[in-house]
N, C-alpha and C positions, 0 to 999 in steps of 0.2 A: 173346664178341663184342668186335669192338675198334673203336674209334671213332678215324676221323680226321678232324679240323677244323684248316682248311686257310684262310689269313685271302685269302691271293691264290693265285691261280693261277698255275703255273712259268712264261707268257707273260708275266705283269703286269710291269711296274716297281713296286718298290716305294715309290717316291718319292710322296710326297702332292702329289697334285694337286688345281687350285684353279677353281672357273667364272672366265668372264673378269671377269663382274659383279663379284663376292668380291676380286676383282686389281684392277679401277676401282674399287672403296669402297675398301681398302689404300694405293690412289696418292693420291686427295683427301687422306684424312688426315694423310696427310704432307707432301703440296704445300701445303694451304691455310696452316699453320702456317707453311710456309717464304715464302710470300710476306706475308702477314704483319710479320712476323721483318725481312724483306726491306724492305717500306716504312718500318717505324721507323726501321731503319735507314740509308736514303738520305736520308727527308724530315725526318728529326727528326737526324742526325746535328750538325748544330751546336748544339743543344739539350744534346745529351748530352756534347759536347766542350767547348761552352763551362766545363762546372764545372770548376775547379782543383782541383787535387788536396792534399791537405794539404801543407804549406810548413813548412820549418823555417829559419829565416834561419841562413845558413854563416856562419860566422866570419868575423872581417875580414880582406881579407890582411897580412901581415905587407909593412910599405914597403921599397921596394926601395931601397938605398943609392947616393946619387947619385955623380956622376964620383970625389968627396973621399974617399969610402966611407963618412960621414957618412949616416945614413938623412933623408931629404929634410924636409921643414917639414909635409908632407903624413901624417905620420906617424900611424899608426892608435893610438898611446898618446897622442897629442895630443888637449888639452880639449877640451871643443864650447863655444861660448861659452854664458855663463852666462843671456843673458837669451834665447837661441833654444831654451836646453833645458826653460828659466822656464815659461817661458809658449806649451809646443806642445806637443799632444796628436796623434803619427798614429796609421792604422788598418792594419797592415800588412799585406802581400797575405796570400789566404789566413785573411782572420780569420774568415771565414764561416762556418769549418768548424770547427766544434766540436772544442776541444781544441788550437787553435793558438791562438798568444798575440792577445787582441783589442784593446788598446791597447798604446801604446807610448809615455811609460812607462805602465802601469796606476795608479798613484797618483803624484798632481800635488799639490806645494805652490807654495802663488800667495797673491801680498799683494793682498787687498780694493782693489778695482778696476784690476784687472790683466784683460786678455782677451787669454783663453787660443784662439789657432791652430790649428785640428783640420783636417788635410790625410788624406783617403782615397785611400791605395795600393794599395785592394784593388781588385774587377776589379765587385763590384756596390755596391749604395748602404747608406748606415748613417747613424747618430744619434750625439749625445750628449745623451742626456736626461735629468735629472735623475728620482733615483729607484732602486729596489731592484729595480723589475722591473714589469709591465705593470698587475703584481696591487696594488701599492702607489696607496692613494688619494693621496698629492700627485706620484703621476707627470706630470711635466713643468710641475710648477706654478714652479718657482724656477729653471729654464733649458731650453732645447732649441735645438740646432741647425737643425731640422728636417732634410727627406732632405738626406747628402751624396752626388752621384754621385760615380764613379770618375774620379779624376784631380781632382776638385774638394773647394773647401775651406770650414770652417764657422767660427763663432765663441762662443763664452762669454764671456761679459759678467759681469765678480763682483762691478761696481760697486753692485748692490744684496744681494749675499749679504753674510749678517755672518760674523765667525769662527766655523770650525768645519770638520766633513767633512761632503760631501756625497755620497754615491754614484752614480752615474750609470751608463746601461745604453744599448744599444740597440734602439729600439723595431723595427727590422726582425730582430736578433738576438736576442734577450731573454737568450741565456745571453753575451752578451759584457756585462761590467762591469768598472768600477773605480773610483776615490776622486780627488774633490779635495780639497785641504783650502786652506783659505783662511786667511790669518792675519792 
């Protein structure tokens, strides 16, 4: 006896076919997702472009030599004057982002009552607060700038700190830190 089982018949197509129902639940789930997708992206688009991307500051360029062929006054190996690098603390673009430098310089020596210039270059708002970090109980007891916005600028006052180093951090960054030392 021989058996023949036969899955379609020599008319069919073999192609699998689908109800139309089966084919509108397939479309939804893939439409809804994309519209979605869709709105975060138009309505929230400056949200998600606003963040800067990690920054590394380029080199400085090398001065170009003027008509004499003498390199100009303006020269990139020329000092910064002594009491503008004394007494200033920036925040440079880009510090928000963990793992790019957060002050500049990160450690400041300054003579007792000297107040120290903190200018934010970055693009959102920051501190200088005294202190190791959020978790330390004399956080912001012996200075704070309070918020610096972007483009704007703070001050430290060390006319009451005695000699010594202080640490300081930012309370909207908490992993940006670095050291004054006051003498």
């Amino acid at each position: 006896m021989e058996l023949n089982i036969t899955m379609t018949t020599p008319d069919e197509n073999p192609i699998i076919r689908t109800s139309p129902a089966r084919f509108m639940k397939g479309l939804v789930i893939i439409i809804i997702p994309l519209i979605v997708l869709g709105y975060i992206t138009v309505f929230h688009w400056d949200d998600t472009a606003s963040v800067p991307p990690p920054v590394s500051a380029p080199p400085p360029a090398p001065a170009a030599p003027d008509s004499t062929g003498a390199e100009s006054s303006t020269s990139a190996n020329a000092p910064a004057p002594a009491a503008a690098s004394a007494t200033a603390i920036s925040i440079p673009a880009g510090a928000a982002t963990q793992g790019n430098p957060s002050y500049t310089p990160d450690s400041i020596t300054v003579s007792k009552g000297d107040v120290i210039t903190v200018s934010n270059e970055d693009t959102v708002p920051h501190t200088v607060t005294s202190g190791s970090g959020p978790q330390d109980p004399n956080s912001a007891k012996l200075f704070d700038t309070s918020i610096i916005m972007a483009a704007e600028s703070g001050e430290v006052d060390t006319a009451t700190l005695e000699a010594g180093e202080y640490q300081y951090y930012c309370t909207v960054h908490p992993f940006m830190t670095g050291l004054i030392t006051v003498q």
